[in-house]
DSSP file (Angstrom, degrees, kcal/mol; ACC not computed):
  #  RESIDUE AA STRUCTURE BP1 BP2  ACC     N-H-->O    O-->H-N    N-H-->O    O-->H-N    TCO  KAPPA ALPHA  PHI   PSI    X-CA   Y-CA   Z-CA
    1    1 A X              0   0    0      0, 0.0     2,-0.5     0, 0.0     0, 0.0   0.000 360.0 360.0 360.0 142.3    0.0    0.0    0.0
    2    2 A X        -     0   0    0      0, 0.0     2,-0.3     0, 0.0     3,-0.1  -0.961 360.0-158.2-120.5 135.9    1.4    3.3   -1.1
    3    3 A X        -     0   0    0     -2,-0.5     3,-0.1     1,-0.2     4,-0.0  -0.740  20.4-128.9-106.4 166.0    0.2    5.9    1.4
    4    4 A X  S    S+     0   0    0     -2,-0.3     2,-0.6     1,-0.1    -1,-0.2   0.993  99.9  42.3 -49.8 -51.0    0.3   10.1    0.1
    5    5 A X  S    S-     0   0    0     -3,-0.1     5,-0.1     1,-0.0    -1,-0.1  -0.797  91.6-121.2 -96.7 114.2    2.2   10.9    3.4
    6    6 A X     >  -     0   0    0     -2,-0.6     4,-2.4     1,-0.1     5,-0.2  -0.249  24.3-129.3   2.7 119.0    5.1    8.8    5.1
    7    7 A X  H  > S+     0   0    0      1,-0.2     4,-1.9     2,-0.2     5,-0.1   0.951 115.3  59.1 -61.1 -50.3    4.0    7.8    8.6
    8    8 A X  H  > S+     0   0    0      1,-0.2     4,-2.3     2,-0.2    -1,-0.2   0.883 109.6  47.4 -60.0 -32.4    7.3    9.2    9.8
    9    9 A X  H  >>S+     0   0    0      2,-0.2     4,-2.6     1,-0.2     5,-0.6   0.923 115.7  44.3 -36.3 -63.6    5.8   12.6    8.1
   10   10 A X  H  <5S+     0   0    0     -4,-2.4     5,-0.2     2,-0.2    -2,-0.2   0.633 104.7  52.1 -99.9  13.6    2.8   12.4    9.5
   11   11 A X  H  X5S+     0   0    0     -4,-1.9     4,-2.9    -5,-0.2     5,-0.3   0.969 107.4  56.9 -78.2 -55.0    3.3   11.6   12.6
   12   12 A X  H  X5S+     0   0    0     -4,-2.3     4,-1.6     1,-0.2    -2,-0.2   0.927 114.4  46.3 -15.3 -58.3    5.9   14.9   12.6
   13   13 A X  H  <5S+     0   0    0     -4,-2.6    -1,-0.2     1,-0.2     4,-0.2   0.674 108.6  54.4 -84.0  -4.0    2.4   16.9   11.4
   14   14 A X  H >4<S+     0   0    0     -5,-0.6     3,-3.5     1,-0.1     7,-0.4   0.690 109.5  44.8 -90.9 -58.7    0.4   15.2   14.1
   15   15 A X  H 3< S+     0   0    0     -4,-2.9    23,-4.1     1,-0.2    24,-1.1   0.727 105.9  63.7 -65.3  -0.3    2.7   16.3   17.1
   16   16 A X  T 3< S+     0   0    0     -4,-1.6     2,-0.6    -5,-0.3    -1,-0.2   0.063  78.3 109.1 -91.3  10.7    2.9   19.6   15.7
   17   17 A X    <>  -     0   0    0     -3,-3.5     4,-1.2    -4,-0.2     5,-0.1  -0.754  44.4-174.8 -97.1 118.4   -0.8   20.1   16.2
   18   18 A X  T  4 S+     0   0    0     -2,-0.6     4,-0.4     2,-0.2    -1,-0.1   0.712  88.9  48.8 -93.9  -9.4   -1.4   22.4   18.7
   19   19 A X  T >>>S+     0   0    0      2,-0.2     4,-3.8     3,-0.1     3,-1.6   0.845 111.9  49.2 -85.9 -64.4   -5.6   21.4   18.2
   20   20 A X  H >>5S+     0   0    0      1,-0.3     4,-2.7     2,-0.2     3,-2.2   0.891 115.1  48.0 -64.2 -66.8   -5.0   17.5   18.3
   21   21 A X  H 3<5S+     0   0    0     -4,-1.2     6,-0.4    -7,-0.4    -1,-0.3   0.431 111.4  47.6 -60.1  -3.4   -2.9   18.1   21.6
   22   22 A X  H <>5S+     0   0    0     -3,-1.6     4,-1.5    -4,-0.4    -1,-0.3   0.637 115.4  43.3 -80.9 -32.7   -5.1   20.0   23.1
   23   23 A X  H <<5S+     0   0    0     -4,-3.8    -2,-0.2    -3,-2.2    -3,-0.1   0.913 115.5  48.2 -73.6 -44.6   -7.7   17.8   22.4
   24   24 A X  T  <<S+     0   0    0     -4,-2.7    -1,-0.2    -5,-0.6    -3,-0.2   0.630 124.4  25.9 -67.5 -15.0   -5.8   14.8   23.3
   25   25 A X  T  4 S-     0   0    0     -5,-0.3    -2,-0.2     2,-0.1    -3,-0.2   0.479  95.9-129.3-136.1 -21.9   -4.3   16.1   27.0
   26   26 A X     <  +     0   0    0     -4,-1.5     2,-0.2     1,-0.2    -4,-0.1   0.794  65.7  96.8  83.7  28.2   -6.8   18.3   27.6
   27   27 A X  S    S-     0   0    0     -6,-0.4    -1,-0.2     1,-0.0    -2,-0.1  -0.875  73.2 -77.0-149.4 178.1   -4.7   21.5   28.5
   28   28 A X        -     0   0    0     -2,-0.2     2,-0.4    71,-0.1    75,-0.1  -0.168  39.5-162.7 -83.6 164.9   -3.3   24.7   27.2
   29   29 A X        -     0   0    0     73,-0.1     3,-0.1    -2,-0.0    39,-0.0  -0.979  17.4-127.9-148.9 147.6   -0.4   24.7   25.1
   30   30 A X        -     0   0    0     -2,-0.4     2,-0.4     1,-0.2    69,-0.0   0.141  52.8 -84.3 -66.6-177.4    2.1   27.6   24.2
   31   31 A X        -     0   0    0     -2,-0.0     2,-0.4     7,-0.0    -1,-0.2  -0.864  44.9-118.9-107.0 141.6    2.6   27.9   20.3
   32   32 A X        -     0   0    0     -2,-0.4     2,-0.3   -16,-0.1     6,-0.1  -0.633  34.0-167.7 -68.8 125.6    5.2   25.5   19.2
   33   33 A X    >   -     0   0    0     -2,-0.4     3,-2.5     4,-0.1    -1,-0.0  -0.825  46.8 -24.7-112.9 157.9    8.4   27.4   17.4
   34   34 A X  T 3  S-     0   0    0     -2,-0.3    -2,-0.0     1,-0.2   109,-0.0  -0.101 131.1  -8.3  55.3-132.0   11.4   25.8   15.3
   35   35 A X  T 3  S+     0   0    0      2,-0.0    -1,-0.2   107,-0.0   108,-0.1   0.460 104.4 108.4 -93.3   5.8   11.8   22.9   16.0
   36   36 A X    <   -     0   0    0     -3,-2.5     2,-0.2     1,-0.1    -4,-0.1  -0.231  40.4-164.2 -68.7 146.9    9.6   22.0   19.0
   37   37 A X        -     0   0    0      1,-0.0   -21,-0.2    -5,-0.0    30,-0.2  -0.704  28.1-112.2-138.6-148.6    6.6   20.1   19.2
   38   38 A X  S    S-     0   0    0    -23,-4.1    32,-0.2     1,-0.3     2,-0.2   0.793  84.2 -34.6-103.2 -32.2    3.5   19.2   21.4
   39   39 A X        -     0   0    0    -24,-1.1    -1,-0.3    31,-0.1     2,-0.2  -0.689  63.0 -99.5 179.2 130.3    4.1   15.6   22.4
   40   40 A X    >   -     0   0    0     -2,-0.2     3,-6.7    -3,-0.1     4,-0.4  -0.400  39.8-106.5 -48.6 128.5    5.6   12.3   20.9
   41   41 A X  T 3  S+     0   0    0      1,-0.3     4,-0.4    -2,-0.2     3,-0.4   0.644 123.7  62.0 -21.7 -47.3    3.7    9.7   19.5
   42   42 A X  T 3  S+     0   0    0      1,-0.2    -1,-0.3     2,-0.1     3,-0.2   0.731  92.0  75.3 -35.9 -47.3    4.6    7.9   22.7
   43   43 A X  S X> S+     0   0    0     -3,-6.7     4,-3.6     1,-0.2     3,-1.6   0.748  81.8  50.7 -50.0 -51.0    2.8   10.5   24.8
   44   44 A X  H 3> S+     0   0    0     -4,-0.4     4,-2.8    -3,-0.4    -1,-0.2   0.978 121.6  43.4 -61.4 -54.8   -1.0   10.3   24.8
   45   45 A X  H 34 S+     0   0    0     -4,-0.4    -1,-0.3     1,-0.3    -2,-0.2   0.259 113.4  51.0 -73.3   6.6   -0.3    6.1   25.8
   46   46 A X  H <>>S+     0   0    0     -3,-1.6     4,-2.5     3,-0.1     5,-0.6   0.513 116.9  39.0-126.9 -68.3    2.7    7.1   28.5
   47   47 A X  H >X5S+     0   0    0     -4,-3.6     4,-3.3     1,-0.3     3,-0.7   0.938 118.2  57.4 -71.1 -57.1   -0.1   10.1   30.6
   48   48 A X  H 3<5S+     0   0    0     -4,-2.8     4,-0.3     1,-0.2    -1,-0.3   0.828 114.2  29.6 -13.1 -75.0   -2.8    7.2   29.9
   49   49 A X  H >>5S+     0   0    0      1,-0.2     4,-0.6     2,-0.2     3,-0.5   0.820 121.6  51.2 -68.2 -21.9   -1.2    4.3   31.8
   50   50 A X  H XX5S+     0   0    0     -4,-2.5     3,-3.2    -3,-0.7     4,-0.7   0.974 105.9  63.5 -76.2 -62.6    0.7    6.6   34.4
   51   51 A X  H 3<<S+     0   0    0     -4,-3.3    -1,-0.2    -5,-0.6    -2,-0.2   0.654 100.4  48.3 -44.8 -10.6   -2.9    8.2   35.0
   52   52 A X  H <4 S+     0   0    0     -3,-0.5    -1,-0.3    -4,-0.3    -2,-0.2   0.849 111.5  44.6 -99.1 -23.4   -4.3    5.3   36.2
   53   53 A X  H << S+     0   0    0     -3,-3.2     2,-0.4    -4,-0.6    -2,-0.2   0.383 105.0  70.8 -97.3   2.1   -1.7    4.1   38.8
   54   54 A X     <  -     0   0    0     -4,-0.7     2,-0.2     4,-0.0    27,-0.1  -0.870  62.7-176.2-109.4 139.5   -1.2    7.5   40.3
   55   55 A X        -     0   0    0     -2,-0.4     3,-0.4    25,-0.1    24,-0.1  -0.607  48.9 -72.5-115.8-146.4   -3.7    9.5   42.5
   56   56 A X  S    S+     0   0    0      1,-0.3    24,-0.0    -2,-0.2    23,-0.0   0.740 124.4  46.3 -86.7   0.7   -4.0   12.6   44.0
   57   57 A X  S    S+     0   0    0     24,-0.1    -1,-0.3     2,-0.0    25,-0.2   0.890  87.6 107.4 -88.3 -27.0   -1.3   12.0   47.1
   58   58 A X        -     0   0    0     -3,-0.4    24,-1.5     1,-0.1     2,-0.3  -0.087  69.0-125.1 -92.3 143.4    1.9   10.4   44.8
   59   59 A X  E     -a   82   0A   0     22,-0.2    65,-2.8    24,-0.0    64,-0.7  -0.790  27.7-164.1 -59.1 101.8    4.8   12.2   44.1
   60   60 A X  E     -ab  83 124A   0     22,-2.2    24,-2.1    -2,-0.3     2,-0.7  -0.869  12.8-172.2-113.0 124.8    5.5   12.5   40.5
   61   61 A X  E     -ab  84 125A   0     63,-1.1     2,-1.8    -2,-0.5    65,-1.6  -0.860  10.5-160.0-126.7 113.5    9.0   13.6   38.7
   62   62 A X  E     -ab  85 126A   0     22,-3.3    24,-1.5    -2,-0.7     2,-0.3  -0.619  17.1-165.8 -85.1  82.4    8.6   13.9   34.9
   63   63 A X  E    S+ab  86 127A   0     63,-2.0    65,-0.9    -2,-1.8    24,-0.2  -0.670  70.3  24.0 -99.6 124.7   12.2   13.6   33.9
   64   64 A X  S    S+     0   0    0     22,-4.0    -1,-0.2    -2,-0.3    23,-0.2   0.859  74.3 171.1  67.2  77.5   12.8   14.6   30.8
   65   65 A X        -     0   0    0     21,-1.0     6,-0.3    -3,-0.2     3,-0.3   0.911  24.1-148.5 -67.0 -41.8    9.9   16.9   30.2
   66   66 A X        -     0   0    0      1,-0.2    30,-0.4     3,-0.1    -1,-0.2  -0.659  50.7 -49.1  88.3-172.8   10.6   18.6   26.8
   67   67 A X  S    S+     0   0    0     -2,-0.2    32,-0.3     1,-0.2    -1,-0.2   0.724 134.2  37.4-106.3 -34.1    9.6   21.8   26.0
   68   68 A X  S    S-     0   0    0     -3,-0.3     5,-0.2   -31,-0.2    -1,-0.2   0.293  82.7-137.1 -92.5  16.0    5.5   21.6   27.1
   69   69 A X    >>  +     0   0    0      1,-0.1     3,-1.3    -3,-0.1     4,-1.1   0.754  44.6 162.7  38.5  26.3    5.9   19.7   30.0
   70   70 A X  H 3>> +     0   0    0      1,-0.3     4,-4.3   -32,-0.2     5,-0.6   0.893  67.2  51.6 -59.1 -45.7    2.6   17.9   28.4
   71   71 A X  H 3>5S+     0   0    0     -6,-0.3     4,-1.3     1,-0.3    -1,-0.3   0.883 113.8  36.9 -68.3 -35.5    3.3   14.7   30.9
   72   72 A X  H <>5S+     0   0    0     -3,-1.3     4,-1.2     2,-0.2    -1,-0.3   0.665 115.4  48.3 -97.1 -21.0    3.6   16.2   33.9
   73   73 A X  H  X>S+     0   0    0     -4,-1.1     4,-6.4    -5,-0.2     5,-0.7   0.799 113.5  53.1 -71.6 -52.6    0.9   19.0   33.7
   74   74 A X  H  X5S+     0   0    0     -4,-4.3     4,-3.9    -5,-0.3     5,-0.2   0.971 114.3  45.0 -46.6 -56.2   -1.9   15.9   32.1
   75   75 A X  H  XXS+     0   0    0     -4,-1.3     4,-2.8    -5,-0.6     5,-0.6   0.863 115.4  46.5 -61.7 -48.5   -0.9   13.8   35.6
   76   76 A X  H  X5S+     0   0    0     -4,-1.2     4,-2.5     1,-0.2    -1,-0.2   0.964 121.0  36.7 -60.0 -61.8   -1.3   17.2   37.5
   77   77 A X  H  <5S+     0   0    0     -4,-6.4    -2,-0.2     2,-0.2    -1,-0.2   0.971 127.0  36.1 -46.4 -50.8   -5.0   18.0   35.7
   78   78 A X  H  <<S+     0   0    0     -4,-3.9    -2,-0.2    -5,-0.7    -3,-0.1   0.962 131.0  27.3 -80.8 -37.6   -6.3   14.4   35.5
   79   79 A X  H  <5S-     0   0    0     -4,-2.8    -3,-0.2    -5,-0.2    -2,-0.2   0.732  82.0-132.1 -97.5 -37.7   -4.8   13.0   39.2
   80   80 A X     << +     0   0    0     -4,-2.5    -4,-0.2    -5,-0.6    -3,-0.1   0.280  56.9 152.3 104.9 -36.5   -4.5   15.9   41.3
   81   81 A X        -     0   0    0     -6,-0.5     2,-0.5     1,-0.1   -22,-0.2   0.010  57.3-113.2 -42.6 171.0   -0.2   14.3   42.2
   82   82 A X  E     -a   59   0A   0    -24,-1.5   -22,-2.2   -25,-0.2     2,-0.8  -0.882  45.7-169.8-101.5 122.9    2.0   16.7   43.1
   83   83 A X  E     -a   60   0A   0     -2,-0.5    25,-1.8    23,-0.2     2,-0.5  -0.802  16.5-166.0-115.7 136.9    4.4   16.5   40.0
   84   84 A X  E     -ac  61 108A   0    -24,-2.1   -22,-3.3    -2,-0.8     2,-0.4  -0.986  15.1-157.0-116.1 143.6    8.2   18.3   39.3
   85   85 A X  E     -ac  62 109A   0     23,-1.5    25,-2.3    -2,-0.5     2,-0.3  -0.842  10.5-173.2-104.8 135.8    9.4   18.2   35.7
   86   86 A X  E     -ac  63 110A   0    -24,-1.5   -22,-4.0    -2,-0.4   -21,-1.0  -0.996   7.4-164.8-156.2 156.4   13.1   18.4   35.1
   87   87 A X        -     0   0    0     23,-1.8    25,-0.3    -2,-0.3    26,-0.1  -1.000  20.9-142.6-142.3 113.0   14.7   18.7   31.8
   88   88 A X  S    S+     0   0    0     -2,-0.3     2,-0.8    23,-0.2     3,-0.1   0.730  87.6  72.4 -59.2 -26.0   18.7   18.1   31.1
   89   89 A X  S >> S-     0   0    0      1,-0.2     3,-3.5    23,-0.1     4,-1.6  -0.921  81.0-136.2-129.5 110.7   18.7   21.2   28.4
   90   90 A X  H >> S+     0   0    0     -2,-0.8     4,-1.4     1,-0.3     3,-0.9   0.652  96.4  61.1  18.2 -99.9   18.3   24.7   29.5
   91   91 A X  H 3> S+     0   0    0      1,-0.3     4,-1.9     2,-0.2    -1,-0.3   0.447  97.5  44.2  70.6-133.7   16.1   25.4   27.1
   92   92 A X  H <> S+     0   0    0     -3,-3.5     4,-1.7     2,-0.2     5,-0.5   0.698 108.6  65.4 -79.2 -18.1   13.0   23.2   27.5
   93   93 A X  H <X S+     0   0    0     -4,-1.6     4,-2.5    -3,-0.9     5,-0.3   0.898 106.5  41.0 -57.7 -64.0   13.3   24.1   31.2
   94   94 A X  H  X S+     0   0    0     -4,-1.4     4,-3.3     1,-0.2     5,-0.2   0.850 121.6  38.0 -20.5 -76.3   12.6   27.6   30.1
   95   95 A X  H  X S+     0   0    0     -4,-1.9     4,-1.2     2,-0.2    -1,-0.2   0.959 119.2  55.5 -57.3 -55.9    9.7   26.8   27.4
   96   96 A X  H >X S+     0   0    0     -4,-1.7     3,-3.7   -30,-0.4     4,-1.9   0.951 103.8  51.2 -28.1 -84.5    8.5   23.9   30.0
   97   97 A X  H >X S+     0   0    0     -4,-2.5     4,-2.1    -5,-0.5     3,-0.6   0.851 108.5  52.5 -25.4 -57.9    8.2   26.2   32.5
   98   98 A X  H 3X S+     0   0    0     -4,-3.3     4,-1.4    -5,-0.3    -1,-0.3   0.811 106.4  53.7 -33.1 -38.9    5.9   28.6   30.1
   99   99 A X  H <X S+     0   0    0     -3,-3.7     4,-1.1    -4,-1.2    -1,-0.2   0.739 107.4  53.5 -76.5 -33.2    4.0   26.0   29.5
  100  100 A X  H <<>S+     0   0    0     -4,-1.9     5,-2.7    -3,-0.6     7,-0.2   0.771 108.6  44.9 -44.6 -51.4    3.6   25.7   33.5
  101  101 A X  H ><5S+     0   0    0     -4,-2.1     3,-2.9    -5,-0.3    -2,-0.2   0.914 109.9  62.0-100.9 -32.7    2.5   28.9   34.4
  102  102 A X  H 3<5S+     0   0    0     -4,-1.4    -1,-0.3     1,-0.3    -2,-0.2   0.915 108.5  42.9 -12.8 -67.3   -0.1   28.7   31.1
  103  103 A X  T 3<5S-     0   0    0     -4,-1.1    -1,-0.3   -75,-0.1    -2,-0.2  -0.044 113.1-126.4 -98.0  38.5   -1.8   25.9   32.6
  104  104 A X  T < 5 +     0   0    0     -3,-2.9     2,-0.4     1,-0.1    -3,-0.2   0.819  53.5 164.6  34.3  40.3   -1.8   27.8   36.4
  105  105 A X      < -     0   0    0     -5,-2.7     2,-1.8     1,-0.1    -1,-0.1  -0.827  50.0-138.3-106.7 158.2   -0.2   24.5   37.5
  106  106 A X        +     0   0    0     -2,-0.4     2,-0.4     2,-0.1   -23,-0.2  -0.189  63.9 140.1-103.1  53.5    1.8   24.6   41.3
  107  107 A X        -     0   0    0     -2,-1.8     2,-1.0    -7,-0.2   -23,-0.2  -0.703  48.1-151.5 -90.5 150.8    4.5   22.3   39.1
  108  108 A X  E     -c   84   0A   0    -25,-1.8   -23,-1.5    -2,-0.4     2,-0.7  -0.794   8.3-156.2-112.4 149.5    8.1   23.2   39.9
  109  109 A X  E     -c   85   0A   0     -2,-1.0   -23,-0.3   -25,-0.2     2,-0.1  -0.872  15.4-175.0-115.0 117.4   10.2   22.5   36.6
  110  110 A X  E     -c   86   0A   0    -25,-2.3   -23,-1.8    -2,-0.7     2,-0.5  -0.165  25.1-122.8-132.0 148.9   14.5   21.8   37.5
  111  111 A X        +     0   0    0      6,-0.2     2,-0.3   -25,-0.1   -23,-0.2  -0.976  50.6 149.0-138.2 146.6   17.1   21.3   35.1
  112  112 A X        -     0   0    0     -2,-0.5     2,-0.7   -25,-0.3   -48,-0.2  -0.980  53.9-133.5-168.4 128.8   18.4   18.5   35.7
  113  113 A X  S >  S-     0   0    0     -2,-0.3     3,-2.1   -26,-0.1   -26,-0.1  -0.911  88.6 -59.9-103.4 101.8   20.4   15.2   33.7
  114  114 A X  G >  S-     0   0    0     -2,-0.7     3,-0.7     1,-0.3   -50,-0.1  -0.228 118.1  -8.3  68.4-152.0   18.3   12.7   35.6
  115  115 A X  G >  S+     0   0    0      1,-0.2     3,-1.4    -3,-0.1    -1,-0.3   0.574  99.1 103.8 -66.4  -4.4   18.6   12.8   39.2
  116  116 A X  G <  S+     0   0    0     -3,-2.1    -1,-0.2     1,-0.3    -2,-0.1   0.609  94.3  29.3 -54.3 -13.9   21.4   15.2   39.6
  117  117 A X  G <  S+     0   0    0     -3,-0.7     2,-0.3    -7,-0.0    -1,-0.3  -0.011 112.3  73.7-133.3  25.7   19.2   18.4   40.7
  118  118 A X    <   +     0   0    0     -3,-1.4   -57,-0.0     2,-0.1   -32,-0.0  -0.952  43.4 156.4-143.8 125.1   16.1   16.2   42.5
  119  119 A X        +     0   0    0     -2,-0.3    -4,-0.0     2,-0.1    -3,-0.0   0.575  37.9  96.0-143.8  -4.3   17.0   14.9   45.3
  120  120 A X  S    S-     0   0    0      1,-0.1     2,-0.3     0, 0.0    -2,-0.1   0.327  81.9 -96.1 -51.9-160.4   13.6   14.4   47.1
  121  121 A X        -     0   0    0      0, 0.0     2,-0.2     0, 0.0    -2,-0.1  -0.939  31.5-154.2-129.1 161.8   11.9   10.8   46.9
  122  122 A X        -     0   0    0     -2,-0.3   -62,-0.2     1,-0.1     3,-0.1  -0.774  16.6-150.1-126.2 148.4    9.3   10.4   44.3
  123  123 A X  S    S+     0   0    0    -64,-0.7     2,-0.3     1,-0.3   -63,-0.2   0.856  95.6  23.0 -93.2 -27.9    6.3    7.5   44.9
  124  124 A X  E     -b   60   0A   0    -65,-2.8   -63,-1.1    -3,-0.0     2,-0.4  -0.940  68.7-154.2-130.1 163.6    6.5    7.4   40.6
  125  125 A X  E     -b   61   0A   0     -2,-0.3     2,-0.4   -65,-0.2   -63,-0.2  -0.974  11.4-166.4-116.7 125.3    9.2    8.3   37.8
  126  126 A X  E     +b   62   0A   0    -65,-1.6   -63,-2.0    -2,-0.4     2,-0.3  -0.907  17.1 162.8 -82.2 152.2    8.0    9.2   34.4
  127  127 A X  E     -b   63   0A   0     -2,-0.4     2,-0.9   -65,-0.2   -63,-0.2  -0.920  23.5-170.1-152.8 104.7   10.4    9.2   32.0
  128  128 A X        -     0   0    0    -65,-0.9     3,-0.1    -2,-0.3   -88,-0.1  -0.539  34.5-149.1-113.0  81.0    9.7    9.0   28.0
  129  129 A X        -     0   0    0     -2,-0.9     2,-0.3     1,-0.1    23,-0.1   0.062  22.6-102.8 -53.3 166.1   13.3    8.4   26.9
  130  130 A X        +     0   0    0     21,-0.2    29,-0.4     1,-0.1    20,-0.2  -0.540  50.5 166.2 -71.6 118.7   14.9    9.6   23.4
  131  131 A X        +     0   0    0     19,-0.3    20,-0.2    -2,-0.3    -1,-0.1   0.242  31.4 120.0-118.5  25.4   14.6    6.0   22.1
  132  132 A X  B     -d  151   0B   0     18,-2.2    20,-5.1    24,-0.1     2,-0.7  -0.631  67.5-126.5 -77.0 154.6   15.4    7.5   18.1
  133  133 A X     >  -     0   0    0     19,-0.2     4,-3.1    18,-0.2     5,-0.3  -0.801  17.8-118.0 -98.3 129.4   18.5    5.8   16.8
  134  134 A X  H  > S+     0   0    0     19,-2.5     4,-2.9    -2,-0.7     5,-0.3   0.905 117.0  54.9 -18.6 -67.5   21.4    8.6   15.5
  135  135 A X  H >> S+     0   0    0      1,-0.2     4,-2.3     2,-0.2     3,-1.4   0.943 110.5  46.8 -59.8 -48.9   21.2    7.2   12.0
  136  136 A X  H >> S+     0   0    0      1,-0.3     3,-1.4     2,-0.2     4,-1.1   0.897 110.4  54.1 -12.8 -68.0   17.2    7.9   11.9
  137  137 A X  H 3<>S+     0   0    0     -4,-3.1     5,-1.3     1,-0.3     4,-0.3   0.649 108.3  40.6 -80.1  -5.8   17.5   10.9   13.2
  138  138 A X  H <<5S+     0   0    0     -4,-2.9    -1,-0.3    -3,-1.4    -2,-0.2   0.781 117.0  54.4-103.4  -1.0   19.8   12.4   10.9
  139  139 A X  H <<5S+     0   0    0     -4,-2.3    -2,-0.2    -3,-1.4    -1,-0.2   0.687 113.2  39.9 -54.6 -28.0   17.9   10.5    8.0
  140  140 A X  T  <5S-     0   0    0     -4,-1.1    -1,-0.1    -5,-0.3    -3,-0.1   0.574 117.2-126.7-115.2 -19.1   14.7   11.9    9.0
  141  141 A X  T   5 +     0   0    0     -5,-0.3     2,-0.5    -4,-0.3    -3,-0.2   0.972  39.7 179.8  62.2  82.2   16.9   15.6    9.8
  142  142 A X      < -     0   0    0     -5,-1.3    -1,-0.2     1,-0.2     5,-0.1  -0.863  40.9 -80.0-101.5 135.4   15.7   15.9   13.1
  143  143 A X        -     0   0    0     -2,-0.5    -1,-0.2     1,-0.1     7,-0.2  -0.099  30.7-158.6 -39.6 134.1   16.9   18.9   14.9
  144  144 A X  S    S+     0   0    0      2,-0.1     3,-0.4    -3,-0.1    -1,-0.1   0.593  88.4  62.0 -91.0 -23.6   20.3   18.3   16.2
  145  145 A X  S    S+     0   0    0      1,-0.2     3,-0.4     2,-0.1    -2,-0.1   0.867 109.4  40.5 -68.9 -31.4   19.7   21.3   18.9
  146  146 A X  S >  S+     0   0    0      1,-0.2     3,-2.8     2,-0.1    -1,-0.2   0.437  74.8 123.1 -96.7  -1.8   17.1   19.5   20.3
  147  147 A X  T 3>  +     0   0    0     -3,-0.4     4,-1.7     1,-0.3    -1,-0.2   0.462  60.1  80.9 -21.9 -25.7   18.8   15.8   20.1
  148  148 A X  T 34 S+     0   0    0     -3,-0.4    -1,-0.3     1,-0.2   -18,-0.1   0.584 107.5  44.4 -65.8 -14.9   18.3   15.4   24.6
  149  149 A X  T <4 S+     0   0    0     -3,-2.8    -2,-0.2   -19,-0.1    -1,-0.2   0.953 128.1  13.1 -68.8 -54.5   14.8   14.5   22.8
  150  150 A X  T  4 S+     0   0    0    -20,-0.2   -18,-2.2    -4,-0.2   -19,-0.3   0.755  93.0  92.5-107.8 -67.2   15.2   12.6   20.2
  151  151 A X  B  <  +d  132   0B   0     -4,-1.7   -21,-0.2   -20,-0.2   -18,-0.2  -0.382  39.2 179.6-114.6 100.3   18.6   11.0   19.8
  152  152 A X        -     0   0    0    -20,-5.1     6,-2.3     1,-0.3     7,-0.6   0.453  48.2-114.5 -88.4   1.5   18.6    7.3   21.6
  153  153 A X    >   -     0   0    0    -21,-0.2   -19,-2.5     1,-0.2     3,-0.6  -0.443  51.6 -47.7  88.0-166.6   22.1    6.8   20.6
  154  154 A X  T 3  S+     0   0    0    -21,-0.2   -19,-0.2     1,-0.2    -1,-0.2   0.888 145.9  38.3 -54.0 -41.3   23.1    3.8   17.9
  155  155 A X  T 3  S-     0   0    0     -3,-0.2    -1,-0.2   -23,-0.1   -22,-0.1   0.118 111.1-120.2-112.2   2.3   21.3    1.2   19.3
  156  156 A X  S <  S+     0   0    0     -3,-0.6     3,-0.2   -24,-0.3    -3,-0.1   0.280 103.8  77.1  68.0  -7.0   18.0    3.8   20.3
  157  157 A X     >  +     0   0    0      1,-0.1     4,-1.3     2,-0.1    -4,-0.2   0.179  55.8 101.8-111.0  24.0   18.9    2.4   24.1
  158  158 A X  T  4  +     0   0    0     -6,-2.3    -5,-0.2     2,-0.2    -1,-0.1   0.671  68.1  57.1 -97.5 -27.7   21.6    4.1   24.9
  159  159 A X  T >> S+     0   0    0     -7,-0.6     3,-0.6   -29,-0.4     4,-0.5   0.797 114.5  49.7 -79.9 -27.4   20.4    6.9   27.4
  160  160 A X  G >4 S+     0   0    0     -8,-0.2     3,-5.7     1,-0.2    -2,-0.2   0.975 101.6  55.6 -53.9 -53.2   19.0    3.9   29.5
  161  161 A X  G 3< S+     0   0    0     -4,-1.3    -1,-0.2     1,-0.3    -2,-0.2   0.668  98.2  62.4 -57.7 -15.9   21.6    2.3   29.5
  162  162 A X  G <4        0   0    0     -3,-0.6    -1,-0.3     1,-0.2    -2,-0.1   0.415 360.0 360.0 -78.5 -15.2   23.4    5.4   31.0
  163  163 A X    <<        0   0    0     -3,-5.7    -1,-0.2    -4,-0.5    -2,-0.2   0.641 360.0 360.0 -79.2 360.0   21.3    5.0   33.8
């Protein structure tokens, strides 16, 4: 079957939708610039399962937030948790944070590679790692400034594997 679009295309034009991610998360969202987008394919099926296991006492840290904080703001809206987002690149802290004070949420957003700037205890970890493999992503031309996103290493497992 020959589709019009590439899936890898349209998935790009799906996470770039500032309508469908509102629709889909159910919160405000800043306007996407460059290369930023609203939420990874991953997302909607990551704040889904998370939502169900958390309530409104847990402790949440949404490590590696990205530029909207989308995961940690849905958990906040849907559950009630108390959530911090932290983000290894400058950056998204910045735009996260924007995204924060949008949606009036009492999140506090860190930068931070993984635990190094969190030092509470958390009752859950989200995490939606960079699982894209190098060669992909520079097939596909994926922002190399924004690569803490994206960019899973050779093998797409390589920032776990760092852990």
């Amino acid at each position: 079957m020959n589709l019009p679009i590439p899936i890898s295309k349209l998935s790009e034009r799906v996470s770039r939708s500032k309508l469908i991610a509102k629709g889909l998360f159910g919160i405000e969202f800043q306007t996407a610039k460059g290369d930023d987008y609203y939420f990874d394919v991953t997302t909607p099926i990551l704040v889904n399962h998370v939502a169900k296991k958390v309530s409104k006492g847990s402790t949440i840290l949404d490590m590696g937030t990205g530029s909207m904080a989308v995961v940690g703001i849905s958990l906040w809206k849907k559950r009630g948790c108390k959530v911090i987002s932290c983000d290894i690149n400058p950056e998204l802290v910045k735009l996260a944070e924007g995204n924060v004070k949008l949606n009036k949420a009492p999140i506090e957003v860190v930068e931070s590679s993984f635990f190094q700037n969190v030092e509470q205890e958390f009752d859950t970890i989200v995490f939606n790692p960079p699982y894209v493999t190098a060669s992909t992503g520079e097939q596909r031309e994926l922002s190399l400034e924004r690569s803490s996103q994206w960019d899973g290493g050779e093998k797409g497992t390589d920032v776990l594997e760092g852990l």
